[in-house]
Backbone as CSV, one residue per row, in Angstrom:
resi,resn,N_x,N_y,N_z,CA_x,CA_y,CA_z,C_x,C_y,C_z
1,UNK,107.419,109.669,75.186,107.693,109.436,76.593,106.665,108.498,77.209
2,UNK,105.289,108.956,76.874,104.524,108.251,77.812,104.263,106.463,77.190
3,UNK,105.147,106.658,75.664,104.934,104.516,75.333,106.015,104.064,75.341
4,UNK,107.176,104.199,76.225,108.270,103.868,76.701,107.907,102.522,77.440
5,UNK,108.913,101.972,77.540,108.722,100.944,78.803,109.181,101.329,79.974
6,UNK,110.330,102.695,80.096,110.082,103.081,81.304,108.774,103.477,81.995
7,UNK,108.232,104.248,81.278,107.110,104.982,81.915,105.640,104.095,81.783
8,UNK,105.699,102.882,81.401,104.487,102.173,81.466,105.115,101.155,82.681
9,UNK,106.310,100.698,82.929,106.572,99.865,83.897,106.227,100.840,85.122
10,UNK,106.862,102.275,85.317,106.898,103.251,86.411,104.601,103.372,86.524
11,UNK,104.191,103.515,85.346,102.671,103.857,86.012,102.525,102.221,86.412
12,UNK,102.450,101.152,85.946,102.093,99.730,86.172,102.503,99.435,87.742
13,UNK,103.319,100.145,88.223,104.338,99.333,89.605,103.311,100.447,90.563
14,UNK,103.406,101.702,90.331,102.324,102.673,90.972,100.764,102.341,91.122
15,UNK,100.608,101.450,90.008,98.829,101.048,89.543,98.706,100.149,90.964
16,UNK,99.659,99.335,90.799,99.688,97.944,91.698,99.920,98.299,92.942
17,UNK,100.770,99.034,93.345,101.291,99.708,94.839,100.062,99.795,95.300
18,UNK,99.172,101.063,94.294,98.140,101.567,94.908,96.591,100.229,95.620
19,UNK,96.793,99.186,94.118,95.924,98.454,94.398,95.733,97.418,95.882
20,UNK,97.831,97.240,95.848,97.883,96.875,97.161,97.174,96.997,98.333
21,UNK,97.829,98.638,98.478,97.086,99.237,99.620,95.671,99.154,99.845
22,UNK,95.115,99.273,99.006,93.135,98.888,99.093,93.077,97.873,99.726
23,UNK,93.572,96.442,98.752,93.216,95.291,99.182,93.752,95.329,100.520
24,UNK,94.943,95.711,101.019,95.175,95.821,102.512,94.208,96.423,103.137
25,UNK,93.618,97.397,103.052,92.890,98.300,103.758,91.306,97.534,103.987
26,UNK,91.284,96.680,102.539,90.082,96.055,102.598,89.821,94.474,103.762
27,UNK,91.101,93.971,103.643,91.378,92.851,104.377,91.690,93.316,105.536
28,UNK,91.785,94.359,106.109,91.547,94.867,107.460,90.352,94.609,108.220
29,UNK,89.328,95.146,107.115,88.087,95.516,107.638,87.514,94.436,108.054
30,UNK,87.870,93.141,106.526,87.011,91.808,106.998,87.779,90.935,108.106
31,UNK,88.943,91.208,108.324,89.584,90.401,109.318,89.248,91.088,110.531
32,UNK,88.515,92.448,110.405,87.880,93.217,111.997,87.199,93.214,112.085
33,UNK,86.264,92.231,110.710,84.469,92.051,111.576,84.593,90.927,112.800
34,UNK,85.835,90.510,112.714,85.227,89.169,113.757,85.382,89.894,115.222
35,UNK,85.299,91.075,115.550,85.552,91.717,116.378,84.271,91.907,117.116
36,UNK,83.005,92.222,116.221,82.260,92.656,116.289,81.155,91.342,117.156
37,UNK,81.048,90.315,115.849,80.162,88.806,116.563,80.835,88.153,115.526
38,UNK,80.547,87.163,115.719,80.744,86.021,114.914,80.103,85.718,113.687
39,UNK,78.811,86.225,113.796,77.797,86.222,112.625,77.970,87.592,111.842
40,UNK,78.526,88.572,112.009,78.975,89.558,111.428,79.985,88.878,110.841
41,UNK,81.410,88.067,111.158,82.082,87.776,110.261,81.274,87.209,109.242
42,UNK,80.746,86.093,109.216,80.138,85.285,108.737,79.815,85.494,107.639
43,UNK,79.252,86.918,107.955,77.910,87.387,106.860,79.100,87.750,105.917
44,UNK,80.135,89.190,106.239,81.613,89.344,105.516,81.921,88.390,104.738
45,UNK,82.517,87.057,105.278,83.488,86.094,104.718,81.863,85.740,103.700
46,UNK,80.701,85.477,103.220,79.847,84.805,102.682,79.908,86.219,101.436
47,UNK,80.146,87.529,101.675,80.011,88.345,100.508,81.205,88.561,99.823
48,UNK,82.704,88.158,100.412,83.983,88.429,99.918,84.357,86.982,99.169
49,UNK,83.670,85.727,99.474,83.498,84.457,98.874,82.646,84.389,97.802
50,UNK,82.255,85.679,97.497,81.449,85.477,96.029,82.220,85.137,94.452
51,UNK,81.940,85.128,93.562,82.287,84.728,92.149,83.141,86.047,91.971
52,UNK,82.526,87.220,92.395,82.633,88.986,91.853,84.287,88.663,92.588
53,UNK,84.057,88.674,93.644,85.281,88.285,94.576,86.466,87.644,94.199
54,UNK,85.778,86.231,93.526,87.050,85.650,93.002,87.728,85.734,91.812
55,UNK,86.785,86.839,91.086,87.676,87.624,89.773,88.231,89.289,90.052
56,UNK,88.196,89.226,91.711,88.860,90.390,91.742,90.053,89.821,92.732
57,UNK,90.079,88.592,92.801,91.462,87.455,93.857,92.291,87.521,92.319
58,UNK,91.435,86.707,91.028,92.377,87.178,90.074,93.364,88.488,89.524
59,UNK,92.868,89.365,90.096,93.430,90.912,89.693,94.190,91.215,90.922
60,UNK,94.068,90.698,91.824,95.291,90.757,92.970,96.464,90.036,92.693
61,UNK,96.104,88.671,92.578,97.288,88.083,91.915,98.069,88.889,90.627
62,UNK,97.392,89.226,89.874,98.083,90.228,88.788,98.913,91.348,89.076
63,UNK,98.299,91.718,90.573,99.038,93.211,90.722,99.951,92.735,92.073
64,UNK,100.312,91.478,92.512,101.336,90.841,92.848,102.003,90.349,92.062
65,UNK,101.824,89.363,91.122,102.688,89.293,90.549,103.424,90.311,89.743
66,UNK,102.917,91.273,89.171,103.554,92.295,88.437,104.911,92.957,89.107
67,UNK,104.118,93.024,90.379,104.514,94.507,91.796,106.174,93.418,91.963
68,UNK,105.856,92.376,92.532,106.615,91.296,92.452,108.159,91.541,91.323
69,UNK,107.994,90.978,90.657,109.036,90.584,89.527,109.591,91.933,89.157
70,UNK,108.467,92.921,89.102,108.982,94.684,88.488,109.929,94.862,89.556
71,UNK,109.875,94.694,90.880,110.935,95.099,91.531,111.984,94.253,91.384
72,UNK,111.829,93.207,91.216,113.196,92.500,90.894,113.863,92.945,89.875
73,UNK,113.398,93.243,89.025,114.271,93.866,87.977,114.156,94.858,87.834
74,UNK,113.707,95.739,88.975,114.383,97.486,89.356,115.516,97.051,90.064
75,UNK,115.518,95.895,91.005,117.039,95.726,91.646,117.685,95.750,90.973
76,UNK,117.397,94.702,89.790,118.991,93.963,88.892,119.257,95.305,88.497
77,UNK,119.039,95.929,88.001,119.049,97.082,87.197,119.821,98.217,87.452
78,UNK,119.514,98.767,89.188,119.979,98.953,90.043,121.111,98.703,90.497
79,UNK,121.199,97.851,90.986,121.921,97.206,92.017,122.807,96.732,91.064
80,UNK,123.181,95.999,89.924,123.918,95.328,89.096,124.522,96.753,87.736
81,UNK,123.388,97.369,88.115,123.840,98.571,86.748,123.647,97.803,85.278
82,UNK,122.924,96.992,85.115,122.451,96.133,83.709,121.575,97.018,83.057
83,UNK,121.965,98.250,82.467,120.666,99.316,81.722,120.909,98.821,80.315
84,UNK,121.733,98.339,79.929,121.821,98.312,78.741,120.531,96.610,78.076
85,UNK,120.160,96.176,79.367,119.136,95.562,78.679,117.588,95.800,79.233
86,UNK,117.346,96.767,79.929,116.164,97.274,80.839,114.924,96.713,79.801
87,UNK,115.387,96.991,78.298,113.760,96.854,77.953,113.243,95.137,77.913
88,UNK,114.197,94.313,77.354,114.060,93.349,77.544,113.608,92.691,78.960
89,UNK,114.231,93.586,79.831,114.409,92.891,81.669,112.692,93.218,81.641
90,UNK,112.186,94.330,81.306,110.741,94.394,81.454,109.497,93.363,80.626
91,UNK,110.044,93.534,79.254,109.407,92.405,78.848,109.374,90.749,79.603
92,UNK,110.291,90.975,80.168,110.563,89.228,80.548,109.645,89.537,81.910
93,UNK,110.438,90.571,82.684,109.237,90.765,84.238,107.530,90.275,83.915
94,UNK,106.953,91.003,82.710,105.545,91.501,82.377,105.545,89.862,81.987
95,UNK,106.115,89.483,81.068,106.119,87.794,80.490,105.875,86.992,82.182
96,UNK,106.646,86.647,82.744,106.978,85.871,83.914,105.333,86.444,84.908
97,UNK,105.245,87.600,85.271,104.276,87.922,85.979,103.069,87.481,85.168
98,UNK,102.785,87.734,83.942,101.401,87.144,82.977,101.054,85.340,83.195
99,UNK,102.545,85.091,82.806,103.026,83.535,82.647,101.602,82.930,84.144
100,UNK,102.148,83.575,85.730,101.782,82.865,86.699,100.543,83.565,86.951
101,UNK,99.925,84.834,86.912,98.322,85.038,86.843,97.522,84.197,86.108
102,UNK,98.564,83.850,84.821,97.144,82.777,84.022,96.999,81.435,84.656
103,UNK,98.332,80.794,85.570,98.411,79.637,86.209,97.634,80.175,87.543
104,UNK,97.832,80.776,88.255,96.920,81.403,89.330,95.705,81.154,89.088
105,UNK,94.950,82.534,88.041,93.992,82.241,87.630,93.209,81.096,87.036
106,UNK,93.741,80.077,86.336,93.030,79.183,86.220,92.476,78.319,87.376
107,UNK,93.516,78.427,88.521,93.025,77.216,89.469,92.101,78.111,90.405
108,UNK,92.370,79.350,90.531,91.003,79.796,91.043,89.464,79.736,90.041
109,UNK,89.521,79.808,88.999,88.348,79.351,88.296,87.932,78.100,88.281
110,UNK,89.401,77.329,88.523,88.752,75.654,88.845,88.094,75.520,90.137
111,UNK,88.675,76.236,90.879,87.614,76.094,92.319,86.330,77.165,92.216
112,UNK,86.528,77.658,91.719,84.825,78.835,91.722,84.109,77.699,91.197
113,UNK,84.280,76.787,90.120,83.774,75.983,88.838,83.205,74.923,90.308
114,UNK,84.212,74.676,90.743,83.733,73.317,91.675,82.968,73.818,92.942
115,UNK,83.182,74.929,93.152,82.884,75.650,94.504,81.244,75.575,93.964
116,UNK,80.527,76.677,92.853,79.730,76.493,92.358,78.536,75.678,91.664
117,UNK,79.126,74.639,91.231,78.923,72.752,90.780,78.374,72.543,91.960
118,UNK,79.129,72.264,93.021,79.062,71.085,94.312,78.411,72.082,95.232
């Protein structure tokens, strides 16, 4: 049960939901320092612009893209009644979502690379 592709797509879509919500909860906070002064943002936006930062922008993108495409093909699935190819529909979701984190991710490493350089 638990090395199914149901039940690794069902914890993966839950992993990501959850991660969502953080990063929401987290992008609250820094979008409510500017509430405070200006130099309070400042200081925020200078510690969430770090390197640590932009390999955890990579793992957002991952758990968008995943969160992303998995529901699309809970619709088709759904909505179309296509079970008879679910495992494939997941492989291709997990393929397609990997496919654009590594394109994501690279161009954020090209700018950390240049951000860092210059």
């Amino acid at each position: 049960m638990y090395k199914s592709t149901g039940f690794i797509s069902f914890f993966l879509r839950r992993l990501t939901g959850i991660a969502l919500v953080l990063y929401l909860g987290m992008h609250m906070l820094v979008i409510g320092s500017v509430t405070a002064s200006p130099e309070a943002f400042d200081a925020t936006l200078a510690v969430v612009q770090g390197p640590m930062f932009k390999i955890a922008e990579i793992a957002l993108l991952a758990a968008v893209a995943y969160h992303a495409f998995d529901g699309v093909r809970l619709i088709i699935v759904h909505y179309f009644n296509v079970i008879d190819y679910r495992k494939s529909m997941f492989y291709a979701a997990f393929a397609v979502a990997a496919f654009f984190t590594a394109i994501g991710g690279l161009l954020i490493l090209q700018l950390l690379a240049a951000h860092t350089a210059g």
